[in-house]
Each structure stands twice: as structure tokens, then as C-alpha cells.
C-alpha positions, 0 to 999 in steps of 0.5 A: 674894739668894735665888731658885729656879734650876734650872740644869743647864749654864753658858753665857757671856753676852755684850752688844752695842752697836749705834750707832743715828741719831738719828732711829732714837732718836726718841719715836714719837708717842703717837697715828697718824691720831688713834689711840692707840697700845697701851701698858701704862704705865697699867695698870702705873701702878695695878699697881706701886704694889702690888708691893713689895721684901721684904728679910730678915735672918738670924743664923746660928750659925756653929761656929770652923773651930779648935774641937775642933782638938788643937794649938789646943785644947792651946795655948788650953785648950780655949777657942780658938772654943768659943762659936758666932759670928753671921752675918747673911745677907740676901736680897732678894725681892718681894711682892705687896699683896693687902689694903690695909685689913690690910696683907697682903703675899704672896711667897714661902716661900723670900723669908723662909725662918728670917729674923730680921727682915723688912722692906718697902719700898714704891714712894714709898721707905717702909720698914716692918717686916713681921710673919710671919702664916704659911708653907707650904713644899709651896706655897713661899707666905708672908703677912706683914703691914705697918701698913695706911697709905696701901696700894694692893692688886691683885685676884686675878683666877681663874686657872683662867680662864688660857689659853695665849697669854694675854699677861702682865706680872711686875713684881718686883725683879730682881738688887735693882735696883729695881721692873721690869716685863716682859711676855710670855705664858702659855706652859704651864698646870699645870707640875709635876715642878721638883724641890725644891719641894712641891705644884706647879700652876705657870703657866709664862710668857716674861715675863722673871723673875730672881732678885729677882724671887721672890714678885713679881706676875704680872698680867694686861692689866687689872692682876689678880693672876694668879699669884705668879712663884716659880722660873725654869729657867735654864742660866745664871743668868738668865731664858731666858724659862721662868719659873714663878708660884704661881696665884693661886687656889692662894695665895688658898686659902693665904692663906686658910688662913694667915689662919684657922689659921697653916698650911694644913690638908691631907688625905690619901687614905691610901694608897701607891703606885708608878708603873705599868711596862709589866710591871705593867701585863701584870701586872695585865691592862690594856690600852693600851685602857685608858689606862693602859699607854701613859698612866701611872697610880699602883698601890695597894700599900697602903691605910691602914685608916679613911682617905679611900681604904679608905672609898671602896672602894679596894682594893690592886692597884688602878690610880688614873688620875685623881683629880678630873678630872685625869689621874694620870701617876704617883705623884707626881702623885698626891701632888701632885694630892692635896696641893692639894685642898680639904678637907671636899668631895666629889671623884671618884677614877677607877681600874682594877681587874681590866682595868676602870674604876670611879668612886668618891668620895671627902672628904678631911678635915685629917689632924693633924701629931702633934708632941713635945716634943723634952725627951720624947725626950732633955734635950739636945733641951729646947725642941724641938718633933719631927714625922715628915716629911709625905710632901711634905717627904720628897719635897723630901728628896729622899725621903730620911727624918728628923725635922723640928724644927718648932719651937726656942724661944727661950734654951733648949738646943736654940737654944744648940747652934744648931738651929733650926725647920725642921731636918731631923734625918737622922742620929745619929752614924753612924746614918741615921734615918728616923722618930721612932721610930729617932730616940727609940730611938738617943738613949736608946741613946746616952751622952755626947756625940752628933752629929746630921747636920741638913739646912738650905736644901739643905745638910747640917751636923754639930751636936755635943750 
């Protein structure tokens, strides 16, 4: 069962019983003085139909612990666990209907991350076979597709008309038990800096979410879909009533996007930066007039020539504050902020320079993911399809460097010695890598039998070609 946790302590969790008299038991009526009493029950009614559990199976290709082991190898020849063996790991999730007449299902990225096999399975016990139409990890939002037979589908409400206080309800799969329903409030708007995740915008809420429910609806008190729950902070494991959800205008952009194109397009301003200190900031002569000693900001320490930025006017040295209406905190919430911007329209970027502020504008337009073909750079890669990581993937890195194996097709090479797409290449042999450049120049350098350091789901394995 996967689920997004960030844990840091481990507490004990311990269960009372309360003895209660039978009149303390009893049903309240369903009305005092002739007024109804407030209940959810009939929004759910129309709501639960529309969330869904999601299932996944994946085979792993898993490597003898005896292989390559010399007292195995010189009593069985060399054969003892030569051949990789499978393992088929499940995980459990939910989803969300948001298209009856298509079938479309949303949930998470990390729901169906590499799986095999996706199944649904909707609220009158029906079972049916879902099809990927597309993911985005920086978003961690994913669209499948399921026969469009007798579906009940939610509104996505605008989430940008949230406000804190707002009372909400997560109807998910919690631990696998079954559809549950809890209810809470909108406790924050726009919570980032969760590490291990991509772009991040996140409604944070007190409606108890748990592992299961991942890719689950958040919905408002009309029954809207108002985000996506996706990851929960937690020192134990469970809900400690922090949990997290996608906006619902962030997955409708995507899925959008998805739907159009199989992926989601995304801009760059061309530029790097840093986080602005306090002795940069004297440096640069800004005052906390300003904003920017005391409030943050990102430096411009280079500027990509031809790209959204330079056209702009943006200069190295410069101090960017805030990009869109939205204030920059550092760089990276720079990164983020420029991630989840729509393409091909015009936005305002606000920077500092020389001590004092400018307004320039700017369009971001779809920057194309240059790919090669794995055979090009080594046979041993046949069936591969490489790319350097976006600087989004290097930042769930870690910031670490590597080369992504976007691609591994079926029955080739590269399957057979157990890569697989969405592998990170960190390492040949004893060498770290951060490009494929570095990549290309160690393979053809290298003769005979070679070992590359792969990062998988956050963990780290050694493949032998």
C-alpha cells in the first residue's frame, strides 16, 4: 500500500473504552421542534458513488541473493540464481470519477506509479480494468480510463475561491478498508516546501486522510470536487490531522493537458538562481525597505540567452521577488511557482536591481524534452529511451544529477537486464554522473561488463550489463 508519509518521530498509539448507558446510545431524532437536523448523509449519498478504490500490480525483476557468489558459482556452474525472478507487488489507493461520459478516473502519480496492471473497483462492488491515459510526477496527478458504463462523476469546483475556515469532507480508502468519509476544514492555502515532491500548490485540511486514501476526493459541502488528497505529515504513520490534496484547478489543468498531449507541457524562464542571504543582500545594496533582506527573494546568477527571461529584460544580478502576483521566497519557490504556470500567456515578473523595483513581462512557451535513443550511446542500452533530468526531477533527487530512462520497451535488452522506465541512471561503475554527456563519455570508455547505480521509488539498486 503506497501512500505519501512524512514521518519524523515514532509515537505510540494507544485505544480506550468507555462504557456508555444505553440512553447516552441512543439515535437522536432526525428533527427538534419540526427542524432538521445538519447532516452530510445526502451530500455523501451523491458524492461516494464517484470515488473509487484503485488497485495496482507490479513484477519486479528481482536478482538471487547467490548469484555471482564464488562457492555457489563453483559448485552449480555458474547457474545457481542467474536468471532474475518476479515479484508482484500490490498497492492500494483511490480515485476520483470526473468524467462519466469517457470514463475518466483521477488519483495519484505514486497510486500507479510502473504498475503492470490497474484495476477499479466502484462503490456496487464492480470490478473493471482501467487503462493509463497519462501522468505527471512534478504534480504527482495521474488520468486513467474505465468503460464509461452506468458512472456517476463530480464537479470540479474552483479551488482558487477556497478559504481557510472553509469546512470540508475526504472520502477515500483508508488502510484498504473500504470507502470512509471524514470531515474537517481548509486549514492552509498554497503549502509547499514537503520534500519529495515536484510542483507544489497543496490545500492543507484537518479532514483525517490515511494511507489509502491517496488520489481520493476532497469536496466541499455541495459535493464539488475541491482538490485531490495526496500525502499527509505524520510522526506516526497516521492522520494527526495535517493532510494535504492537489487543488482541483492544478489536476484540471493536467488532466487537461494529459487528455491533449499525454503529458503536461511546461515552460521555463531560463535562468538559475540562489537564495538570497543577508550578505547578498548588502552585496547588492537592498534594504529591508525593499523586501527583500527580510522577506527573501531569488538572485539571477545566470541568464539562458534566447529564453522567456533574457527576453524580458532580465539581467544577472538581478533580485526576482515575485513572479505572477505571487511573492518569491526563495529559489525554490521560484522553481515551483514557475512550474505551475500556464503556457503561451503573459505574466508579470517583479525584480530588484540596483536597490530598485522593476516590472517586466513576460510568456512562457513549452520547452521540448530532448530524448535519445538509449542503442545510440551503448548496445547494452538497446530499447531505452535517455533524457537529462528537468530541474523538477533533480529537485525530488534530492538535487542530485542522473539521467532518466524514460522509456524501456518491451522483450529488448535493456528489459531483460531489469531497467525500467522512470529509472534514474546515478552512477557507472564507480563513477557518479550528472548528464548525458558524462553518461555517453563513461560508456564508451568502458569495456566488458559494467554496473550502473539506478535509483528506483527512493531506493537505490546496482544493475550488472
Amino acid at each position: 500500500m503506497r501512500a505519501r508519509i512524512f514521518s519524523f518521530s515514532l509515537i505510540a498509539c494507544f485505544s480506550f473504552n468507555f462504557a456508555f448507558t444505553d440512553s447516552a446510545l441512543a439515535a437522536l431524532p432526525p428533527e427538534i421542534d419540526g427542524v432538521a437536523l445538519p447532516s452530510l448523509a445526502p451530500m455523501l449519498e451523491r458524492t461516494q458513488p464517484a470515488v473509487v478504490n484503485v488497485s495496482s500490480r507490479t513484477r519486479v525483476k528481482v536478482q538471487n541473493s547467490f548469484y555471482g557468489d564464488p562457492f555457489f558459482d563453483r559448485f552449480f556452474g555458474g547457474g545457481m540464481g542467474g536468471q532474475p525472478q518476479e515479484r508482484v507487488e500490490s498497492s492500494l489507493g483511490s480515485g476520483v470519477i470526473v468524467d462519466a461520459v469517457k470514463g475518466l478516473v483521477l488519483t495519484n502519480n505514486h497510486v500507479i506509479q510502473n504498475a503492470d496492471e490497474v484495476s477499479v473497483t466502484l462503490t456496487d462492488g464492480r470490478v473493471m480494468k482501467a487503462e493509463l491515459v497519462g501522468t505527471d510526477p512534478d504534480t504527482d496527478v495521474a488520468l486513467i480510463k474505465i468503460k464509461p458504463e452506468r458512472l456517476t462523476a463530480l464537479t470540479l469546483a474552483n479551488s482558487d475561491a477556497l478559504r481557510v475556515g472553509d469546512f470540508v469532507v475526504a472520502v477515500g480508502n483508508p488502510f484498504g478498508i473500504g470507502q470512509s468519509a471524514t470531515s474537517g476544514i481548509v486549514s492552509a492555502l498554497g503549502r509547499s516546501g514537503l520534500r519529495g515532491l515536484g510542483y507544489q500548490n497543496f490545500i492543507q485540511t484537518d479532514a483525517s486522510i490515511n494511507p489509502g486514501n491517496s488520489g481520493g476526493a476532497l469536496v466541499n459541502l455541495r459535493g464539488e470536487l475541491v482538490g485531490i488528497n495526496t500525502a499527509i505529515f505524520s510522526p506516526s504513520g497516521g492522520n494527526v490531522g495535517i493532510g494535504f490534496a492537489i487543488p482541483a484547478n492544478l489536476a484540471r489543468n493536467v488532466m487537461n493537458q494529459l487528455q491533449a498531449f499525454g503529458e503536461v507541457q511546461r515552460g521555463s524562464l531560463g535562468v538559475q538562481t540562489q537564495d538570497l542571504t543577508e550578505a547578498l543582500a548588502k552585496a547588492l545594496k537592498l534594504n529591508p525597505v525593499a523586501g527583500t533582506a527580510g522577506a527573501g527573494g531569488a538572485v539571477v546568477t545566470q541568464v539562458v540567452p534566447d529564453m522567456a527571461a533574457a527576453k524580458a529584460g532580465v539581467l544577472q544580478g538581478d533580485v526576482i521577488t515575485a513572479i505572477a502576483g505571487k511573492r518569491v521566497l526563495d529559489a525554490q519557490s521560484l522553481s515551483n511557482a514557475e512550474g505551475l504556470l500556464p503556457l503561451a500567456s503573459a505574466q508579470t515578473l517583479n525584480v530588484m536591481r540596483d536597490g530598485k523595483p522593476l516590472q517586466l513581462k513576460f510568456t512562457l512557451v513549452p520547452i521540448s524534452t530532448q530524448s535519445v535513443d538509449g542503442a545510440k550511446i551503448d548496445a547494452r542500452l538497446a530499447g531505452t529511451k535517455l533524457a537529462d533530468l528537468s530541474s523538477s526531477a533533480r529537485s525530488r533527487a534530492g538535487g542530485a544529477g542522473g539521467v532518466l530512462i524514460s522509456d524501456v520497451l518491451p522483450g529488448t535488452l535493456a528489459a531483460q537486464y531489469g531497467l525500467q522506465k522512470n529509472d534514474l541512471i546515478a552512477g557507472v561503475s564507480r563513477y557518479q554522473i550528472n548528464n548525458l554527456a558524462e553518461l555517453t563519455q563513461l560508456l564508451k570508455s568502458s569495456r566488458g561488463q559494467i554496473t550502473l547505480t539506478i535509483y528506483r521509488n527512493r531506493r537505490s539498486y546496482v544493475l550488472t550489463l
